[in-house]
MDAnalysis code that builds the backbone (N, CA, C; Angstrom):
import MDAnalysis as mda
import numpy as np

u = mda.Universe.empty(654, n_residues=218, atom_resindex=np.repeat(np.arange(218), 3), trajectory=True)
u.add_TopologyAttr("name", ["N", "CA", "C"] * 218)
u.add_TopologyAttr("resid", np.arange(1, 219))
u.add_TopologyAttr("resname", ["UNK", "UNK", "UNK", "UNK", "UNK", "UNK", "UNK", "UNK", "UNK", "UNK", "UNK", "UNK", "UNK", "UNK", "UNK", "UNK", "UNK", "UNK", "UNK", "UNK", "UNK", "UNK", "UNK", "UNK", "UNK", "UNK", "UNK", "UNK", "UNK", "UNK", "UNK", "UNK", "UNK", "UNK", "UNK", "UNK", "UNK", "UNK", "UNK", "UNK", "UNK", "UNK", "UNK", "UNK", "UNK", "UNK", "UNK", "UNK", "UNK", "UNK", "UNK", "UNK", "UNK", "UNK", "UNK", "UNK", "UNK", "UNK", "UNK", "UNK", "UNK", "UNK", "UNK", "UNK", "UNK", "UNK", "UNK", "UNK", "UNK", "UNK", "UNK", "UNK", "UNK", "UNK", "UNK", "UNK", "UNK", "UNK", "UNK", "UNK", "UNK", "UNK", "UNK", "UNK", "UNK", "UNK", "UNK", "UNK", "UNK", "UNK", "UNK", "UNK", "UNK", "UNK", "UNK", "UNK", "UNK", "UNK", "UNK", "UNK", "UNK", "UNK", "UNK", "UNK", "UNK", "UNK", "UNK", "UNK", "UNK", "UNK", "UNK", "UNK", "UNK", "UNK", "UNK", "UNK", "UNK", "UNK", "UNK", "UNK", "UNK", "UNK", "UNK", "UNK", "UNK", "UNK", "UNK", "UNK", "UNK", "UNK", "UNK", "UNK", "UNK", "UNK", "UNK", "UNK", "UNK", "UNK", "UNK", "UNK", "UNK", "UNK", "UNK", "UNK", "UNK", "UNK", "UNK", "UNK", "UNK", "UNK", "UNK", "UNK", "UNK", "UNK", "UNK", "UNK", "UNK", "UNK", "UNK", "UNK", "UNK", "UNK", "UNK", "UNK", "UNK", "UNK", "UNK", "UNK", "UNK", "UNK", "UNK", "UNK", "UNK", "UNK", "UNK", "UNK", "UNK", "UNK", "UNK", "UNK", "UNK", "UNK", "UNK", "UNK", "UNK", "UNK", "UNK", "UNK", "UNK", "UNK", "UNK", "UNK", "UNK", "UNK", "UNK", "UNK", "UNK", "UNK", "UNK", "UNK", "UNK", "UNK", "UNK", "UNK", "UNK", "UNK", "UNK", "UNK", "UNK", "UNK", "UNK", "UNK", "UNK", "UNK", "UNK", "UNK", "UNK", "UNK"])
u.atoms.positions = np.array([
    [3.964, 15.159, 1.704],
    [3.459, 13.814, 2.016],
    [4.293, 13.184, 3.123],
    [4.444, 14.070, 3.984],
    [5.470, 13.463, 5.434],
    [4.115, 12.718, 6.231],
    [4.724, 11.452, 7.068],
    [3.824, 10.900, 8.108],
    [2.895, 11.592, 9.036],
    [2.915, 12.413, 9.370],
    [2.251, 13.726, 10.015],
    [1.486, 14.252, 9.320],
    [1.690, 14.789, 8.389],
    [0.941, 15.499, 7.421],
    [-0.685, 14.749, 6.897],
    [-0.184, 13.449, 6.650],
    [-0.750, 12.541, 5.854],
    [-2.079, 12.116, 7.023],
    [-1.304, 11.365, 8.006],
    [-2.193, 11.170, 9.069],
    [-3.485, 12.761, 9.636],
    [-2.275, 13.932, 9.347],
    [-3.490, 14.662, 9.474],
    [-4.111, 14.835, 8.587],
    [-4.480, 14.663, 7.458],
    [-4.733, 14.928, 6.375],
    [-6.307, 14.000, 6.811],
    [-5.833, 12.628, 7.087],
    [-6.812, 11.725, 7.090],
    [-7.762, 12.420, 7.918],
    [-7.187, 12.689, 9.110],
    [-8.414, 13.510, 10.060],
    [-9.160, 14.317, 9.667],
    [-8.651, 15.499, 8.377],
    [-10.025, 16.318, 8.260],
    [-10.495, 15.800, 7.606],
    [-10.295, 14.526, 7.219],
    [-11.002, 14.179, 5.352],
    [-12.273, 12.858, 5.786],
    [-11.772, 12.969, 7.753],
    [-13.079, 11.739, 8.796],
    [-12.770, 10.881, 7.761],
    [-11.531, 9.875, 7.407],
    [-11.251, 8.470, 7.007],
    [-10.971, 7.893, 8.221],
    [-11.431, 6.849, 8.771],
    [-11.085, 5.781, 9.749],
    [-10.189, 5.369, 9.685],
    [-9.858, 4.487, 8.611],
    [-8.539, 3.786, 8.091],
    [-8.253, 4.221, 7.244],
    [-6.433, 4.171, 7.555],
    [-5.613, 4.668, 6.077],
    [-4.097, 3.723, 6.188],
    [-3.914, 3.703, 4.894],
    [-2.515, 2.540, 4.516],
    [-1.696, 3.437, 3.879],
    [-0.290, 3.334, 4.405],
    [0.911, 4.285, 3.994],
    [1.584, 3.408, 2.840],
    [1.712, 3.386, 1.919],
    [1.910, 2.363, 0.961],
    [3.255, 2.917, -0.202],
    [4.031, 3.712, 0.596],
    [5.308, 4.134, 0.428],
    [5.746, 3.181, -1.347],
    [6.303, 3.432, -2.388],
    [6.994, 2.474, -3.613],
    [8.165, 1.684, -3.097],
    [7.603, 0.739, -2.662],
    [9.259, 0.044, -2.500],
    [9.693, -0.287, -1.170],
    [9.196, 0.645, 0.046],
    [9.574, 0.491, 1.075],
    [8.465, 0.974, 2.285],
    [8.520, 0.164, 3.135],
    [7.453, 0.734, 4.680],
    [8.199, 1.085, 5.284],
    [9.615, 2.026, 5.605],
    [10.442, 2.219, 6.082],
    [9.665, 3.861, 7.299],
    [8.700, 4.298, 6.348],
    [7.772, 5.161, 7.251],
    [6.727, 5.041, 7.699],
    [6.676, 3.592, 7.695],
    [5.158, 3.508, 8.944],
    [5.278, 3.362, 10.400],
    [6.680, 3.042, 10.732],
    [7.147, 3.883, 12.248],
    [6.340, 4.934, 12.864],
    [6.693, 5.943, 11.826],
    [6.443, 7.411, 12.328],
    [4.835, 7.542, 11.585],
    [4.270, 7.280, 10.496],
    [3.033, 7.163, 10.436],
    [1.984, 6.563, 11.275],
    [2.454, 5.119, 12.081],
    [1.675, 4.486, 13.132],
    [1.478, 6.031, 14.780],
    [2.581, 6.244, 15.258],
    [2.451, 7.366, 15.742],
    [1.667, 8.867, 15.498],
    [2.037, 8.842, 14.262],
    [1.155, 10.060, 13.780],
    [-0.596, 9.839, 13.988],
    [-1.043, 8.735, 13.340],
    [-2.317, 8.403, 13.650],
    [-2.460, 8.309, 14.632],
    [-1.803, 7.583, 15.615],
    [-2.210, 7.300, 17.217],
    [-2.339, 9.092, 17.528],
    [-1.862, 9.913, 17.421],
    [-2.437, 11.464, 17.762],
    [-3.671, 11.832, 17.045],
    [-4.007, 11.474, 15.755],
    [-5.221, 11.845, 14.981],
    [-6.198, 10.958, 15.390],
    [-5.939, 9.800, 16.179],
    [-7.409, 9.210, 16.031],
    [-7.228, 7.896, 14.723],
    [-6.616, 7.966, 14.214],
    [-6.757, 7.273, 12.868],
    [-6.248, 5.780, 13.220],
    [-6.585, 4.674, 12.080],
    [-6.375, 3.700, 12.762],
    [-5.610, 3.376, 11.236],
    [-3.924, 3.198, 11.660],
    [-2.913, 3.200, 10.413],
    [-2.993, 1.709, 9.771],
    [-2.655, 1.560, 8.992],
    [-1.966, -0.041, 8.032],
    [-0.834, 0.403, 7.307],
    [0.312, -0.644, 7.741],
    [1.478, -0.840, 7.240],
    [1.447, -0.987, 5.938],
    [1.655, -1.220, 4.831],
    [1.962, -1.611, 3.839],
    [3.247, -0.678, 2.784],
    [2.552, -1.602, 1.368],
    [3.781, -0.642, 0.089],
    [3.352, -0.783, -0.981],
    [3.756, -0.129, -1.963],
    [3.231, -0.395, -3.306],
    [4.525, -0.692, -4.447],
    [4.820, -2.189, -3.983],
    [5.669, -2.588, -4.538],
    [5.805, -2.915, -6.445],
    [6.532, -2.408, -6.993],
    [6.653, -2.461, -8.198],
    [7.546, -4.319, -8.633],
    [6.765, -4.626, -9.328],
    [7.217, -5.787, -9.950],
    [8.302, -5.931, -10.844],
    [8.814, -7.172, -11.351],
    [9.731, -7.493, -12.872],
    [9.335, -6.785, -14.174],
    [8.012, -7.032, -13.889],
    [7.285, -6.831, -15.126],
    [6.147, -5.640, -14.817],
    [7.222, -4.408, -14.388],
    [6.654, -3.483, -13.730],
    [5.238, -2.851, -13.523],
    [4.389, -3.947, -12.880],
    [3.076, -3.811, -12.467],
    [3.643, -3.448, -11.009],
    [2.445, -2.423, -10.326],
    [2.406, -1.885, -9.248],
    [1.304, -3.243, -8.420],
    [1.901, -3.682, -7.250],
    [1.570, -5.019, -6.584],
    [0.866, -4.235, -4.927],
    [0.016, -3.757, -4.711],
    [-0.456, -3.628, -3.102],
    [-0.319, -3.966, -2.501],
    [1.048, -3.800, -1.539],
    [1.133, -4.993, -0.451],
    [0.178, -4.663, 1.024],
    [-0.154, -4.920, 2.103],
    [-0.522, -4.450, 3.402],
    [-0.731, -5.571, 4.117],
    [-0.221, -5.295, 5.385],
    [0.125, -6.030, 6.761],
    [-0.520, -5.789, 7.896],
    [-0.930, -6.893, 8.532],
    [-1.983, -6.581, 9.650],
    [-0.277, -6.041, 10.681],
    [0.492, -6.857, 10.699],
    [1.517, -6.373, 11.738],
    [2.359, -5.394, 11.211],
    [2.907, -4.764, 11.463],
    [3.607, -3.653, 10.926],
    [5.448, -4.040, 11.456],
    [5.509, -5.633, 12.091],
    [6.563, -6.193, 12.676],
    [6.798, -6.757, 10.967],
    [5.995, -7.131, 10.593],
    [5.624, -7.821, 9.303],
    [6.262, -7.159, 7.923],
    [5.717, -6.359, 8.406],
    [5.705, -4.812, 7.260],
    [7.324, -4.961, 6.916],
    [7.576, -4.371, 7.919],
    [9.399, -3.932, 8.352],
    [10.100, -5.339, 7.761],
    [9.828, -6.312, 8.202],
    [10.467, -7.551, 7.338],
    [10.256, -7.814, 6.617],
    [9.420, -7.404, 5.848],
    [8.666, -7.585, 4.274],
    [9.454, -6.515, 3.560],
    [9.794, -5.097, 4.443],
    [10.704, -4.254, 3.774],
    [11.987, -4.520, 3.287],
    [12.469, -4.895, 4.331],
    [13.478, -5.681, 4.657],
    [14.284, -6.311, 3.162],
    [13.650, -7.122, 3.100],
    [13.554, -7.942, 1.773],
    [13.634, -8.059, 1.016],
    [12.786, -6.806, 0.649],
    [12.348, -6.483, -0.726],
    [13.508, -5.415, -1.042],
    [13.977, -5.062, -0.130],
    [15.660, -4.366, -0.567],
    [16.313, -4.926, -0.809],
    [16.672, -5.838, -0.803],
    [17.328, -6.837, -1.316],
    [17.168, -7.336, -2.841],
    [15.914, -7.075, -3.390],
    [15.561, -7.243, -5.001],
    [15.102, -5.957, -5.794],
    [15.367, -4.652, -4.988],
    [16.029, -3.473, -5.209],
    [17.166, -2.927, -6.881],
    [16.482, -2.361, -7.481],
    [17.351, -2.084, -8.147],
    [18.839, -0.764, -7.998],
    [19.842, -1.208, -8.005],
    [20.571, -0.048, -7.557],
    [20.898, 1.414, -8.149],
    [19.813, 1.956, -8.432],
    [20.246, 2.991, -9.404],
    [19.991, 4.504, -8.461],
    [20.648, 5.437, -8.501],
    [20.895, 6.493, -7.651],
    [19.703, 7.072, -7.712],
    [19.042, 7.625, -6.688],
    [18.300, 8.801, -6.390],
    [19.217, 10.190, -7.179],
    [17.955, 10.428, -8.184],
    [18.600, 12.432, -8.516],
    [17.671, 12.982, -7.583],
    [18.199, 13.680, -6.458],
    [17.487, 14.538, -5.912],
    [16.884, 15.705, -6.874],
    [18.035, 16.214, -7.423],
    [17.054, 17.487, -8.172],
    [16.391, 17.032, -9.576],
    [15.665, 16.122, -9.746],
    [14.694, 15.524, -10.289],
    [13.623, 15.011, -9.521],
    [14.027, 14.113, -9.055],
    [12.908, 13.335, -8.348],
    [12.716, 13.904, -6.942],
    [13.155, 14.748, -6.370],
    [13.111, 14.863, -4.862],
    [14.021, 13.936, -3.717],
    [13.883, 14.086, -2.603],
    [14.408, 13.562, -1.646],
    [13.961, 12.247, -1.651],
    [14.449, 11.824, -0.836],
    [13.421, 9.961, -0.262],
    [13.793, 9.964, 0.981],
    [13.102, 10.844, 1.905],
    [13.601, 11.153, 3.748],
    [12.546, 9.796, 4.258],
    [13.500, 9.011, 5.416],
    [12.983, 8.472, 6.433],
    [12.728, 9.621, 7.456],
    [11.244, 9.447, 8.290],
    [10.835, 10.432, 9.109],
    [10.734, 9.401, 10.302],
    [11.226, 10.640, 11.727],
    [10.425, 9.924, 12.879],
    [9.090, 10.388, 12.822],
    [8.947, 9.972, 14.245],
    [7.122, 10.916, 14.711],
    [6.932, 12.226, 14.250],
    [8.012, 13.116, 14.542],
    [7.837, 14.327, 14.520],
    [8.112, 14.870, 13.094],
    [7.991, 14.418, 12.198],
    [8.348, 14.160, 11.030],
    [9.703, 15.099, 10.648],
    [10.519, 15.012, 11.465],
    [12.123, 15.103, 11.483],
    [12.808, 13.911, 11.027],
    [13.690, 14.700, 10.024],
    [14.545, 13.135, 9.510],
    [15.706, 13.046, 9.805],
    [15.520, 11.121, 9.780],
    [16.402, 10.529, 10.601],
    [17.486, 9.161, 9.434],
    [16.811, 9.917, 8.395],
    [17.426, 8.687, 7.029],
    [17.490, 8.925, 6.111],
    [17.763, 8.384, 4.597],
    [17.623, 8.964, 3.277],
    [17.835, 7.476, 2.669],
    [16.995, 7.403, 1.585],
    [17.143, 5.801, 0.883],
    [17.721, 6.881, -0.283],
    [19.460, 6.353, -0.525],
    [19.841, 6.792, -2.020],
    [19.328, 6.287, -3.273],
    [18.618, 4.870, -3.112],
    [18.202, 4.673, -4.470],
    [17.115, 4.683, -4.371],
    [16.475, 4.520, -5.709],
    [15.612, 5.111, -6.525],
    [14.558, 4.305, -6.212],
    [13.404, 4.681, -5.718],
    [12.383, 3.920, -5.135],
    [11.284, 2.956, -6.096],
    [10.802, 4.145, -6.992],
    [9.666, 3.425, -7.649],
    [10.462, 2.635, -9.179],
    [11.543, 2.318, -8.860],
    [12.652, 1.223, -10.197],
    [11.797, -0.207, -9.515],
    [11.425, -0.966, -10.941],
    [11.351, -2.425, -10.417],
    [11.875, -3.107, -10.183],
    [11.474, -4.033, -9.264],
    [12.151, -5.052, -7.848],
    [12.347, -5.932, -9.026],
    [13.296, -7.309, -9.094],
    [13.470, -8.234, -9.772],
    [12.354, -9.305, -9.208],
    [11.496, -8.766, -8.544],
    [10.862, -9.871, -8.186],
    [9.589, -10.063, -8.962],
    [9.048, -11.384, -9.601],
    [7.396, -10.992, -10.987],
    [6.794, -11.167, -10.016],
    [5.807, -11.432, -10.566],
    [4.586, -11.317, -10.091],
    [4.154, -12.683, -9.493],
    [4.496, -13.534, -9.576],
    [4.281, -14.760, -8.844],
    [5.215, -14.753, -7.392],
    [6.589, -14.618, -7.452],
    [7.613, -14.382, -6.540],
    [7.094, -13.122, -5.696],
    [6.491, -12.170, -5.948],
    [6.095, -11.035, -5.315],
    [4.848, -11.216, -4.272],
    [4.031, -11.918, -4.989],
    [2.960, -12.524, -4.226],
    [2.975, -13.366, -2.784],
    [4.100, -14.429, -3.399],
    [4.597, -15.218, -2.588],
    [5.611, -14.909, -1.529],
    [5.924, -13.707, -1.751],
    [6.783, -13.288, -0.218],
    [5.932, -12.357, 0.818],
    [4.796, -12.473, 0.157],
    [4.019, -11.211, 0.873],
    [3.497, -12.197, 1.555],
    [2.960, -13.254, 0.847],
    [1.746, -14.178, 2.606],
    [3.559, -15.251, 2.843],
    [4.046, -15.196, 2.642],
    [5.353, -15.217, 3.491],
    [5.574, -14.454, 5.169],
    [5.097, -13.614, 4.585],
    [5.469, -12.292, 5.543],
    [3.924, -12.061, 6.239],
    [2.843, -12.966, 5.909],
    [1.400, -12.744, 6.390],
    [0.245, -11.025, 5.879],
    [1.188, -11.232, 4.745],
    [-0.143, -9.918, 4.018],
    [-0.897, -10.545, 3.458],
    [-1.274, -9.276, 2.865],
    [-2.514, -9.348, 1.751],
    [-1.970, -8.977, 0.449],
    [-1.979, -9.214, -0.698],
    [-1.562, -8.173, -2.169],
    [-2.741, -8.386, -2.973],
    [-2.617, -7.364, -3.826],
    [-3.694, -7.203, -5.194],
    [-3.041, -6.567, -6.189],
    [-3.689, -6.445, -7.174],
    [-2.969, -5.551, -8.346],
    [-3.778, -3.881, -7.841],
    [-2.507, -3.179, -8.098],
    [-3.004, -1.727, -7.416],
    [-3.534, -1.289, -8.998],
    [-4.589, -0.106, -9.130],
    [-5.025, 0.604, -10.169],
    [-5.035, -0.001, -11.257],
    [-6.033, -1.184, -11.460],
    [-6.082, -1.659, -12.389],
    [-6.824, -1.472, -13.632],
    [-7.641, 0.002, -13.327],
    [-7.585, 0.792, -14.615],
    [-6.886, 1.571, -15.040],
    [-5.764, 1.723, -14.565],
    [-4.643, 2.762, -15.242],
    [-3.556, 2.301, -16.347],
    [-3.253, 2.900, -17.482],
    [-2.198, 2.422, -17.908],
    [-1.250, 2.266, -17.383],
    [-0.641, 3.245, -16.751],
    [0.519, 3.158, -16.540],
    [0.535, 2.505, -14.909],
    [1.706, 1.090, -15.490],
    [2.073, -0.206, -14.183],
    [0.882, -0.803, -13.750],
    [-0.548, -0.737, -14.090],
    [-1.512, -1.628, -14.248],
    [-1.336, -2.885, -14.682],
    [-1.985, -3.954, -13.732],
    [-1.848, -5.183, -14.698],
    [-2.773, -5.585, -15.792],
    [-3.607, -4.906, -16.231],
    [-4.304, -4.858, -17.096],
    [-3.645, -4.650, -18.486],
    [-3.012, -3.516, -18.181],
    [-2.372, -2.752, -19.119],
    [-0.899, -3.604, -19.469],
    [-0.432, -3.929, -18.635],
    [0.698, -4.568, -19.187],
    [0.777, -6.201, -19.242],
    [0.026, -6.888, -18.915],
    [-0.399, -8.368, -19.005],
    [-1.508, -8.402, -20.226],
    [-2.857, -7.830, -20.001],
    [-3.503, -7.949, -20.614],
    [-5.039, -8.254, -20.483],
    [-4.685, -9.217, -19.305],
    [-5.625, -9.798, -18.566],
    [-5.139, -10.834, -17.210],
    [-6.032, -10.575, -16.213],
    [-5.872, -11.449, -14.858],
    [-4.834, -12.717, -15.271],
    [-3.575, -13.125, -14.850],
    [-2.699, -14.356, -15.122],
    [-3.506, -15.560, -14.357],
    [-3.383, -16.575, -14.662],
    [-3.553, -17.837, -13.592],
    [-2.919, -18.062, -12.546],
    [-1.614, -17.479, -12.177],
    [-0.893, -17.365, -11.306],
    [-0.429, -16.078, -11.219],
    [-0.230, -15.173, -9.866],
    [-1.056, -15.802, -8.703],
    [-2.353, -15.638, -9.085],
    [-3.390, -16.145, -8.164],
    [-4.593, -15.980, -7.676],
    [-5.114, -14.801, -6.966],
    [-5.333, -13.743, -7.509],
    [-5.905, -12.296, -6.663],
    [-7.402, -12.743, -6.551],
    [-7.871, -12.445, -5.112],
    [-9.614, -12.278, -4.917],
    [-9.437, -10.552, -4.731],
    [-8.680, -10.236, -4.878],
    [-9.221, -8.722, -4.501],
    [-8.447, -7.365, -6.143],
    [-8.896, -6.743, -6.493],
    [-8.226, -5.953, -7.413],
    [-8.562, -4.352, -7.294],
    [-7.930, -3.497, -7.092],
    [-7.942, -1.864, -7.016],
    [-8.447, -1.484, -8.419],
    [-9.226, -0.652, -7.875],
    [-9.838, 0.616, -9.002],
    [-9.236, 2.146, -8.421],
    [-9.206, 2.991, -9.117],
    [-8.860, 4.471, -9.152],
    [-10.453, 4.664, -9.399],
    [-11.309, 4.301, -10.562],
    [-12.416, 4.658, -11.144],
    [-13.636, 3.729, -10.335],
    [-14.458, 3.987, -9.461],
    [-15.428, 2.890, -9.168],
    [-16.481, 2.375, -10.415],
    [-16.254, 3.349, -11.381],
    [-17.380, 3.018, -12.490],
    [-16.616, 1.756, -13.170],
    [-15.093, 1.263, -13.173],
    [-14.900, 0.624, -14.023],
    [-14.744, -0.900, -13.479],
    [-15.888, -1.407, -12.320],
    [-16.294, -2.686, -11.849],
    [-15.967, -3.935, -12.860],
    [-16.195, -3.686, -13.791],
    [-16.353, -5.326, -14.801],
    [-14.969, -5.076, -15.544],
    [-13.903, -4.637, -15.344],
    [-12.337, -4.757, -15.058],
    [-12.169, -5.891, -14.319],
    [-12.983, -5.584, -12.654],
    [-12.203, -6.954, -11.879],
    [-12.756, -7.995, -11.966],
    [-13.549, -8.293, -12.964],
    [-13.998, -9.837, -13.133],
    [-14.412, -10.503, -12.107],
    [-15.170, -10.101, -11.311],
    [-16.054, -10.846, -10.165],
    [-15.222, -10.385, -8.927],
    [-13.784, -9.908, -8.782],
    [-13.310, -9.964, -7.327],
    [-13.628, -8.781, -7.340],
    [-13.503, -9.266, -5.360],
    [-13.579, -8.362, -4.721],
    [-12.822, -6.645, -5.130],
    [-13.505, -5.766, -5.144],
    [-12.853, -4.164, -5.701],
    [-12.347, -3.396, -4.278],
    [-11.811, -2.882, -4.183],
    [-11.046, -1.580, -3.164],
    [-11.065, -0.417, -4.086],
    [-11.770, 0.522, -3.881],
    [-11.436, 1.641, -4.518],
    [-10.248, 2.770, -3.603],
    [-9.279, 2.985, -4.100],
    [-8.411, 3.800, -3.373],
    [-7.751, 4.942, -4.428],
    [-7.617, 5.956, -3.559],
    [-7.169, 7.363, -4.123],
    [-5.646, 7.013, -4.459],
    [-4.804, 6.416, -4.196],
    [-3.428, 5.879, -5.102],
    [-3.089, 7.689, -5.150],
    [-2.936, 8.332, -3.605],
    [-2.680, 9.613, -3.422],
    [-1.369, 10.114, -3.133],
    [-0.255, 10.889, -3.892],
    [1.121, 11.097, -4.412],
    [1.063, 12.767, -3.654],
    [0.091, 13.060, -3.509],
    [0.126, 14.257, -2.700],
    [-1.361, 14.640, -2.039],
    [-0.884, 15.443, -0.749],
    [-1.585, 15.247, 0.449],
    [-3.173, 15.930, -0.594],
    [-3.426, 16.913, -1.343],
    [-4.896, 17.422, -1.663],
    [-5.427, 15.887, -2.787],
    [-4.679, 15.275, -3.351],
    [-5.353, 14.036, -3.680],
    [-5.955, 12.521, -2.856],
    [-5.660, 12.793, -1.716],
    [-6.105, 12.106, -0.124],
    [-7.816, 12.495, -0.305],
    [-8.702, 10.885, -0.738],
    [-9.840, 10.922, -0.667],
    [-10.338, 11.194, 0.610],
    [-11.593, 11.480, 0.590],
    [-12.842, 11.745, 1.289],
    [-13.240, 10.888, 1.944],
    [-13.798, 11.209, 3.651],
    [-14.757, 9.300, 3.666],
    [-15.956, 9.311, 3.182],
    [-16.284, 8.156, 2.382],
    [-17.626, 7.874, 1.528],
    [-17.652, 6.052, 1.280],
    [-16.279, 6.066, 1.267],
    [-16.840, 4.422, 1.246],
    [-16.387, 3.605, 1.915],
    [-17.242, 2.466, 2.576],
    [-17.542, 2.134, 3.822],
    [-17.082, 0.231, 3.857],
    [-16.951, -0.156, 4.493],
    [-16.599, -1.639, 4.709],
    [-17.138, -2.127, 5.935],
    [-18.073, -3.405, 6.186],
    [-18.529, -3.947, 7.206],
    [-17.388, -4.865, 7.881],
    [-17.301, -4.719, 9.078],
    [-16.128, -5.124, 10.078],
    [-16.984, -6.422, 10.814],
    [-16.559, -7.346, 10.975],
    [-16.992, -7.941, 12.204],
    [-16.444, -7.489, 13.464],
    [-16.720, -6.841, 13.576],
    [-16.015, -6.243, 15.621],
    [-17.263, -5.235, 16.321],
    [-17.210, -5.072, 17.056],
    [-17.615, -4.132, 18.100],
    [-16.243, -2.844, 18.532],
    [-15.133, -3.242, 18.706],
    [-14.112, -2.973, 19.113],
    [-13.711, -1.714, 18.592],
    [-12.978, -0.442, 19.090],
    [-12.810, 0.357, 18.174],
    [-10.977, 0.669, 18.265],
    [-10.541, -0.006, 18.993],
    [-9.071, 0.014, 19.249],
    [-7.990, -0.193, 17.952],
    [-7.477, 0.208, 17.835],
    [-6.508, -0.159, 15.962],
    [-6.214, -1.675, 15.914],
    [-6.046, -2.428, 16.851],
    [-5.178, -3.388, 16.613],
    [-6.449, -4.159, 16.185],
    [-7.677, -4.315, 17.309],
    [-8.831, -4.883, 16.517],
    [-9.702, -4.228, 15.686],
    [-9.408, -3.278, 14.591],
    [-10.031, -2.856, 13.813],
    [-8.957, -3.441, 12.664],
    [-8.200, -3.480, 12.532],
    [-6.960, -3.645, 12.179],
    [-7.085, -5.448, 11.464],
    [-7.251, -6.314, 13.012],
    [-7.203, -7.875, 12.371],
    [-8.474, -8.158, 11.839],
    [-9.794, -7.468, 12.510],
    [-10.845, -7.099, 11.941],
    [-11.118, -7.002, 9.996],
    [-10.566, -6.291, 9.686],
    [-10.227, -6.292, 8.164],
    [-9.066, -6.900, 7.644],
    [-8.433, -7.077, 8.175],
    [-7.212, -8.197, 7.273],
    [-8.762, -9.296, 7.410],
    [-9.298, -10.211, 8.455],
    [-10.087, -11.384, 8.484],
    [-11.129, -11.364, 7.245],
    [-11.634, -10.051, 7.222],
    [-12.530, -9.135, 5.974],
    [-11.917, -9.389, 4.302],
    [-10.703, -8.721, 4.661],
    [-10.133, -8.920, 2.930],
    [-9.297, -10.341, 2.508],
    [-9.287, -11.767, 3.636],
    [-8.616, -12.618, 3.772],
    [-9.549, -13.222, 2.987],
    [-10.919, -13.040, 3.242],
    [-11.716, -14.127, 3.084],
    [-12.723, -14.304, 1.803],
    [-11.849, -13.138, 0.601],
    [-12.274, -13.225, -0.616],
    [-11.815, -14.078, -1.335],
    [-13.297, -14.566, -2.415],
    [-13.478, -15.591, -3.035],
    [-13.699, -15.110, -4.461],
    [-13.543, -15.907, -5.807],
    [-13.615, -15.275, -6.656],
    [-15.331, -16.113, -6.942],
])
């Protein structure tokens, strides 16, 4: 699952858009933004930040200046506990060439001290978007570990793994995404989103859908 790989991955699989959504950190959408710019693909910054109350939180950034300071940050509410390589694997920062140029020693997918209200709130801080990621899954679902949608924050948008399981998100807006941990679990293109643009350049395909997923209502 190196930046290269992934981006090519997207190419045979004809996805338009794809979001690198790293646990914890966008520290590789550097070298993922590059990688796509060779495939054709049109990248999004983001992460799949783990909460207090360890729900998995979707972050994504129209700027990827954004991203990086949103990363930034969120290291900072980082828990410090060591990477076991020979358990868990490496945690390599990649350039373009997906040669590495870094190593995060701690432990990525540990939850941030930040809940779910505080988590929300640093993300349109930083000018994203968040949702609750896989909210039919047990495991780090907010379904599963809340119970049901909180009053605070306010999500218009909520992730499925399952498209059959619609009346989960209670009227919002759904994203179905492959929540893909290795490159043969990288969906297919099949499902489609109307853009307001003509444009086919990343940056306006790009503010194009942030304007798209901004403007959900419950």
């Amino acid at each position: 699952m190196t930046p290269c790989n992934i981006a090519g991955m997207a190419h045979l699989n004809e996805l338009d858009v794809v979001a690198l959504t790293d646990h914890n950190t966008s520290e590789n959408c550097p070298a993922f933004f590059a990688a796509c710019e060779e495939y054709g693909v049109v990248p999004i910054a983001g992460m799949e930040l783990t909460t207090a109350e360890d729900i998995h939180l979707l972050c994504i950034f129209e700027s990827i200046g954004n991203a990086l300071a949103f990363s930034d940050e969120v290291k900072t509410h980082r828990m410090k506990i060591k990477n076991r390589v020979e358990i868990f694997g490496e945690q390599p920062i990649l350039n373009e060439r997906d040669e590495k140029i870094g190593e995060d020693p701690w432990f990525l997918p540990a939850a941030t001290d930040l809940d779910l209200v505080a988590a929300a709130a640093l993300v349109k801080a930083h000018e994203g978007i968040c949702w609750p990621a896989h909210i039919d899954r047990d495991a780090n679902g907010l379904l599963a570990v809340l119970g049901a949608f909180p009053p605070e924050p306010v999500f218009h948008i909520a992730e499925l793994r399952d498209k059959e399981n619609t009346d989960l998100a209670e009227g919002r807006r759904i994203v179905v995404c492959s929540d893909a941990h290795r490159l043969w679990e990288i969906g297919e293109a099949g499902g489609t989103m109307t853009l307001d643009t003509d444009e086919t350049a990343p940056d306006a395909v790009r503010h194009a859908l942030f304007q798209t997923l901004g403007e959900g209502t419950l």
